[in-house]
Chimera marker file (.cmm) of the C-alpha trace (Angstrom):
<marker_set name="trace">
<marker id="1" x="78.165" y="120.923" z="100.815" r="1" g="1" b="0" radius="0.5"/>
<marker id="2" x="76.336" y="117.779" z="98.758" r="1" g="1" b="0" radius="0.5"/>
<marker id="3" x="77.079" y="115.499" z="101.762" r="1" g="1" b="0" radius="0.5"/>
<marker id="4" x="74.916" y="118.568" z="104.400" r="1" g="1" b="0" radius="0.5"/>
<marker id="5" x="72.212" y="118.625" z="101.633" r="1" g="1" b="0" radius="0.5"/>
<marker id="6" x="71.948" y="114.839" z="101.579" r="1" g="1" b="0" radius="0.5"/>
<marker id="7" x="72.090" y="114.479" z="105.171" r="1" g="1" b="0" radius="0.5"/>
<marker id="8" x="69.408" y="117.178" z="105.726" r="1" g="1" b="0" radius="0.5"/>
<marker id="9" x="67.035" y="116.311" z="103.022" r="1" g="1" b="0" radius="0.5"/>
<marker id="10" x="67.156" y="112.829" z="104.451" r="1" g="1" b="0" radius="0.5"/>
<marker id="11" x="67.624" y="111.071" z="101.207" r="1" g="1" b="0" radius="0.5"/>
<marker id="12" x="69.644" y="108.252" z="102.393" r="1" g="1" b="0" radius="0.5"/>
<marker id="13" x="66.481" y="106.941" z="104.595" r="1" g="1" b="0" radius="0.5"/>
<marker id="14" x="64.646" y="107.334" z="101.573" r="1" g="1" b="0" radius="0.5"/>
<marker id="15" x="66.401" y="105.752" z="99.393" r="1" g="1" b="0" radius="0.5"/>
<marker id="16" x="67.362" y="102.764" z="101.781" r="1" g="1" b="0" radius="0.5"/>
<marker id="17" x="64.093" y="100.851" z="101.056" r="1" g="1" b="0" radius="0.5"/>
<marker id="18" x="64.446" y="100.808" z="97.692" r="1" g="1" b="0" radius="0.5"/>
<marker id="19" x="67.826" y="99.097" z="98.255" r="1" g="1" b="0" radius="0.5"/>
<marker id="20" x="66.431" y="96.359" z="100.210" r="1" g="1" b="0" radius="0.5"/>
<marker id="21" x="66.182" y="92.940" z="98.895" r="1" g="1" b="0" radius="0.5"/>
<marker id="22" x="62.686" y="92.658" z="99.293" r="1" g="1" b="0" radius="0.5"/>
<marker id="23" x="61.551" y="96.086" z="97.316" r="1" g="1" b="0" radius="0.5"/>
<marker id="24" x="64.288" y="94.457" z="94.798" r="1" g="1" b="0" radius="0.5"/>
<marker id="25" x="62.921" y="91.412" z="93.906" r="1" g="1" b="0" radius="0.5"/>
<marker id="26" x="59.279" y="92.781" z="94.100" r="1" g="1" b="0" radius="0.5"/>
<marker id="27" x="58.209" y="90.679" z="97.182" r="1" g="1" b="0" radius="0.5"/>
<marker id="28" x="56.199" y="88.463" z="95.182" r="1" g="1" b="0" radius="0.5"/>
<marker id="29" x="55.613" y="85.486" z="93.071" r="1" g="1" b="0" radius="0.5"/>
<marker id="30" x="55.741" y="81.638" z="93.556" r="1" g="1" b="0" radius="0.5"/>
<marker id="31" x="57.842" y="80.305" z="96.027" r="1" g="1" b="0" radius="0.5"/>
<marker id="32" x="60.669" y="77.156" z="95.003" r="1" g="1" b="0" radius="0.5"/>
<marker id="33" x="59.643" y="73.762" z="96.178" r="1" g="1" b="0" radius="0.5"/>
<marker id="34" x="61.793" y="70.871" z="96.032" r="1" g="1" b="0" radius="0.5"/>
<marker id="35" x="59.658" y="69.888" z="92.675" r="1" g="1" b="0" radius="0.5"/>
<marker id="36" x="61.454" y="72.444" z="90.660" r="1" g="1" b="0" radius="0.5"/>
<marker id="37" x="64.541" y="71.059" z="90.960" r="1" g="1" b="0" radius="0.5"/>
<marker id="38" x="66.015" y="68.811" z="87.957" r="1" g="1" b="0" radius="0.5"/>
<marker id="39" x="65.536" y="64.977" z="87.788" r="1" g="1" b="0" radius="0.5"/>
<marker id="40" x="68.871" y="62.948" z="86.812" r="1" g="1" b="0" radius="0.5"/>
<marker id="41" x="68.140" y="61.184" z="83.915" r="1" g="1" b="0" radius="0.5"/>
<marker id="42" x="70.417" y="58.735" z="81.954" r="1" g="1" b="0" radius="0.5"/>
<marker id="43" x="73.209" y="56.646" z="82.831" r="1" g="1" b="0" radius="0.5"/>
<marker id="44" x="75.528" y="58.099" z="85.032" r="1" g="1" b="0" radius="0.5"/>
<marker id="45" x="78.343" y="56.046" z="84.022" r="1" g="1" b="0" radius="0.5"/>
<marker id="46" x="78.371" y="56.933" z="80.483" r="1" g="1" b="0" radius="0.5"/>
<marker id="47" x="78.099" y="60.755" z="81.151" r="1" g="1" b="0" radius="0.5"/>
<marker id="48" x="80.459" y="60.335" z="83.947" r="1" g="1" b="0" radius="0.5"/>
<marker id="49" x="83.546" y="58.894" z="81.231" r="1" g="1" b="0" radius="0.5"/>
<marker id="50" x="82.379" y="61.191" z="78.899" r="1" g="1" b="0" radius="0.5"/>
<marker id="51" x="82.885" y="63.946" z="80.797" r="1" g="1" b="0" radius="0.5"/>
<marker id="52" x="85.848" y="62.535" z="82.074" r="1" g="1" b="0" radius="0.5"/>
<marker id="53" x="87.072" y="61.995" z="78.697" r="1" g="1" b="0" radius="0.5"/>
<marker id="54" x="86.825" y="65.574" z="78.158" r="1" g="1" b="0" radius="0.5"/>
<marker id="55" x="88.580" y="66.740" z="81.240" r="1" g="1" b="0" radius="0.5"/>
<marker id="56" x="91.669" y="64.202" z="80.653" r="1" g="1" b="0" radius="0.5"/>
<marker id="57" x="91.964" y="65.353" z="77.198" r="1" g="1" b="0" radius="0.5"/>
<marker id="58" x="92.044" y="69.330" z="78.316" r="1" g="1" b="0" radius="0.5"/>
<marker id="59" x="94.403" y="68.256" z="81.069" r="1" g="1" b="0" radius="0.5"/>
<marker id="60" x="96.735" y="66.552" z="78.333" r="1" g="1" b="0" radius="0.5"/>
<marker id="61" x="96.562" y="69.621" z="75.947" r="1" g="1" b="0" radius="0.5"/>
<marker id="62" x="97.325" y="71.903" z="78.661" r="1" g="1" b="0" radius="0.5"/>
<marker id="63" x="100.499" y="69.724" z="80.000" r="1" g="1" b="0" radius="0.5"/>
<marker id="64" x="101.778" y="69.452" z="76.084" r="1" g="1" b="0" radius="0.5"/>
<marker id="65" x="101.338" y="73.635" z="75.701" r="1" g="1" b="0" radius="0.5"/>
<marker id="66" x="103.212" y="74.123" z="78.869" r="1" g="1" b="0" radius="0.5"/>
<marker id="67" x="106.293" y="71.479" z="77.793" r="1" g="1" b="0" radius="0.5"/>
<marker id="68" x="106.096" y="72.884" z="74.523" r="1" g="1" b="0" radius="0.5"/>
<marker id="69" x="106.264" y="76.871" z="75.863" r="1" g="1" b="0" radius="0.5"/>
<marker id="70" x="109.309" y="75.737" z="77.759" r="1" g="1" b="0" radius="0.5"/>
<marker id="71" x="111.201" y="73.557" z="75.354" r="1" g="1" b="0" radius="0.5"/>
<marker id="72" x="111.077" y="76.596" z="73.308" r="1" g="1" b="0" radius="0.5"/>
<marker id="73" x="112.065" y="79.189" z="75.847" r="1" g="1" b="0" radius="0.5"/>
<marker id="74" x="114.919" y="76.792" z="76.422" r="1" g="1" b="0" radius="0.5"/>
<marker id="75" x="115.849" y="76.455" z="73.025" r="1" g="1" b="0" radius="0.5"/>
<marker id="76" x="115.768" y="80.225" z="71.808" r="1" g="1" b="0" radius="0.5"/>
<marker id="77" x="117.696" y="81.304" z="74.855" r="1" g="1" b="0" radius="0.5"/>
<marker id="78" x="115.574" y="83.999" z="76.058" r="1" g="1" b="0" radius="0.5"/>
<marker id="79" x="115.923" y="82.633" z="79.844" r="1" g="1" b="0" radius="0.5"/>
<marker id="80" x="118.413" y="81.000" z="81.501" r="1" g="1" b="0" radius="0.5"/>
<marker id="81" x="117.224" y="78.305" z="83.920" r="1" g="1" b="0" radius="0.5"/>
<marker id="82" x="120.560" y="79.002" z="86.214" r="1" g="1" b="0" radius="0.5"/>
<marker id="83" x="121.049" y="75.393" z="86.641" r="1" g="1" b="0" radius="0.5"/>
<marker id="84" x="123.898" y="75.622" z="88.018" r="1" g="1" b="0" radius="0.5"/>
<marker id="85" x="125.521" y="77.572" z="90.458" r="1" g="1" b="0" radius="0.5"/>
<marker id="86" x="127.013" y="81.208" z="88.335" r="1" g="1" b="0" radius="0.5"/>
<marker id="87" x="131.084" y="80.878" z="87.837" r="1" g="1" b="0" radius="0.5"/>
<marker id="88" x="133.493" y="83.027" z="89.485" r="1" g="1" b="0" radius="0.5"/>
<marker id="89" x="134.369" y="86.351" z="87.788" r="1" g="1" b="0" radius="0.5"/>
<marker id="90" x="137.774" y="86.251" z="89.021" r="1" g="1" b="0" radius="0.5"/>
<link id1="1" id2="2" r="1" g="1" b="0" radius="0.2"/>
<link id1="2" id2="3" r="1" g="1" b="0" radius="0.2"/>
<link id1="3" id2="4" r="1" g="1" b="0" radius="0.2"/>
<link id1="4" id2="5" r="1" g="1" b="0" radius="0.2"/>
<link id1="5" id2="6" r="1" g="1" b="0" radius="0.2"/>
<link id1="6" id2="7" r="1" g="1" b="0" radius="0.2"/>
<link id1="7" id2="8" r="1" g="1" b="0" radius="0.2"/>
<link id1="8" id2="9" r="1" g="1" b="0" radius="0.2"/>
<link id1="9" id2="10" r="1" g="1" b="0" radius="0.2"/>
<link id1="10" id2="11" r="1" g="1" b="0" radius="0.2"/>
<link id1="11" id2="12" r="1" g="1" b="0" radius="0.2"/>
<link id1="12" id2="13" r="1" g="1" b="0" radius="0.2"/>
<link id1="13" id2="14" r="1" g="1" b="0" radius="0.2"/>
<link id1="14" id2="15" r="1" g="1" b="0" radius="0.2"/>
<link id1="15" id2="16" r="1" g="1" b="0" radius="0.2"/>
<link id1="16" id2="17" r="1" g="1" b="0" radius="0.2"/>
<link id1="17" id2="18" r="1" g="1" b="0" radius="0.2"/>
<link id1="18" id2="19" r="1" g="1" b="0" radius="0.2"/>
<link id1="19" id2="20" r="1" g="1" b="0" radius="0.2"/>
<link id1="20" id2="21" r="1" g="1" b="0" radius="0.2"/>
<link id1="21" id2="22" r="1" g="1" b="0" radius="0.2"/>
<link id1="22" id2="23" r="1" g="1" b="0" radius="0.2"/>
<link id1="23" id2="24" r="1" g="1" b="0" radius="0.2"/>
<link id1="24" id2="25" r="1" g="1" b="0" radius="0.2"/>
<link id1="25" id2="26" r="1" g="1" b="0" radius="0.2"/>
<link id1="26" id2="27" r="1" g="1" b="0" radius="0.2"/>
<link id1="27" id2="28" r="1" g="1" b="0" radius="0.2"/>
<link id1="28" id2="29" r="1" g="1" b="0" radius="0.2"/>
<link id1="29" id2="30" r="1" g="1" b="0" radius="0.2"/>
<link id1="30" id2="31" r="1" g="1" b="0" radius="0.2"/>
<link id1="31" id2="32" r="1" g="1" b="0" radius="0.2"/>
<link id1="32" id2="33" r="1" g="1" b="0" radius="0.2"/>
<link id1="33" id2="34" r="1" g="1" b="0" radius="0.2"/>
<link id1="34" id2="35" r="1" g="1" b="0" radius="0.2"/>
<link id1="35" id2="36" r="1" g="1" b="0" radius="0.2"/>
<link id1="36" id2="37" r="1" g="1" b="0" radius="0.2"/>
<link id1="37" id2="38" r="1" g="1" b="0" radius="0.2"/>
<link id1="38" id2="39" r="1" g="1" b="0" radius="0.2"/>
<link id1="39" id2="40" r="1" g="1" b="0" radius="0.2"/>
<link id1="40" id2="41" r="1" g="1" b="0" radius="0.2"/>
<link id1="41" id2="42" r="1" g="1" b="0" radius="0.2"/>
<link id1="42" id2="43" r="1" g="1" b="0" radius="0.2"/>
<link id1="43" id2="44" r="1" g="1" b="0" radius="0.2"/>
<link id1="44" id2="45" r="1" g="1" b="0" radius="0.2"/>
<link id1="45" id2="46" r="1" g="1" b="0" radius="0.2"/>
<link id1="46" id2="47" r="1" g="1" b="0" radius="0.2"/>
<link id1="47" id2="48" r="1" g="1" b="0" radius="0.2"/>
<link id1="48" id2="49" r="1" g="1" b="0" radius="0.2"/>
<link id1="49" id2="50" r="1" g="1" b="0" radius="0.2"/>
<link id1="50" id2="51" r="1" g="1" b="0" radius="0.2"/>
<link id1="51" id2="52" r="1" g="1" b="0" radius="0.2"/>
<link id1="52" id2="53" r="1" g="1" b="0" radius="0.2"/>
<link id1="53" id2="54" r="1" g="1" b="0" radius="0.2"/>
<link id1="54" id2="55" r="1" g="1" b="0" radius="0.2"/>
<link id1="55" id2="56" r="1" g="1" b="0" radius="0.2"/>
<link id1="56" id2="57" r="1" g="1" b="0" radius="0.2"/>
<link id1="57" id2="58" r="1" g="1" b="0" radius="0.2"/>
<link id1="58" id2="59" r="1" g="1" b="0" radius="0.2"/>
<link id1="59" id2="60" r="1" g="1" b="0" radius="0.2"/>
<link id1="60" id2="61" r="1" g="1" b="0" radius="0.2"/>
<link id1="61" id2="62" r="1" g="1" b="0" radius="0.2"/>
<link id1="62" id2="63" r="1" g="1" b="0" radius="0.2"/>
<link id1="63" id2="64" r="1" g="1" b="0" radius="0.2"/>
<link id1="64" id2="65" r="1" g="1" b="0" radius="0.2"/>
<link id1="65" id2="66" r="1" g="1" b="0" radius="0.2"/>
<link id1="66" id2="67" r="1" g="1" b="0" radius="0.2"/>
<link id1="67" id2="68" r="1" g="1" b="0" radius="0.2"/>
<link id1="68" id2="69" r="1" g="1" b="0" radius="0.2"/>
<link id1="69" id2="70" r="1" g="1" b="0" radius="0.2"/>
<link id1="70" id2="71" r="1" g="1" b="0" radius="0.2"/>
<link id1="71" id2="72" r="1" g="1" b="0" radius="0.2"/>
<link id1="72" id2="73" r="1" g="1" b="0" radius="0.2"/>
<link id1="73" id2="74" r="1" g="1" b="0" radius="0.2"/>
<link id1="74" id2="75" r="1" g="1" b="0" radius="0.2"/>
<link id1="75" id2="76" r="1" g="1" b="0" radius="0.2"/>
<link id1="76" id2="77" r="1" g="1" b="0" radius="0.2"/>
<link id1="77" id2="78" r="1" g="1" b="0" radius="0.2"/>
<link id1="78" id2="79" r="1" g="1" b="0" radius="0.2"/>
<link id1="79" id2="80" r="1" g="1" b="0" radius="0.2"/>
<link id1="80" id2="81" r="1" g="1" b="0" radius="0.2"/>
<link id1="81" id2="82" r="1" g="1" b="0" radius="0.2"/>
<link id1="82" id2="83" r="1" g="1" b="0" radius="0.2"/>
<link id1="83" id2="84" r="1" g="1" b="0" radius="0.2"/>
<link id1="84" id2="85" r="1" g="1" b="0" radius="0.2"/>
<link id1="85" id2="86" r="1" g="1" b="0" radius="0.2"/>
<link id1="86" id2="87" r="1" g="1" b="0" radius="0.2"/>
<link id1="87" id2="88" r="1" g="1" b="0" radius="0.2"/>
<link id1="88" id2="89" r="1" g="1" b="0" radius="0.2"/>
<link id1="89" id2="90" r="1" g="1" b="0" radius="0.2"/>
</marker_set>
């Protein structure tokens, strides 16, 4: 019954240009040029290492959590690793 009404009040075509990219930014305003983009600055070396830096030392925390998560799942013998084939029951 909703789905006839909107169908024969023709609100979907309606509402369709409001939905359009254009009518959603507004259509307007100053266009980008390649002068608003950002200008490097600074040495890229030193921001280069230091970001590096960063990255290494996340990488090294995150290798030291995971050794650490399973040395203790090991050690508290909540799972078994199976490193081994399982023994005979018989």
């Amino acid at each position: 019954m909703l789905v006839k009404h909107i169908v024969k009040q023709g609100l979907l075509l309606k509402n369709a240009g409001a939905l359009s990219r254009a009518a959603y930014h507004g259509g307007h305003g100053p266009h980008s040029t390649m002068n608003d983009l950002p200008v490097p600055a600074g040495d890229w070396k030193e921001q280069h290492s230091q970001k590096n830096a960063k990255y290494n030392a996340a990488l090294i925390t995150g290798i030291l959590v995971l050794a650490g998560t399973i040395g203790f799942v090991k050690s508290s013998g909540i799972i078994h690793f199976n490193y081994y084939a399982p023994k005979s029951l018989d």
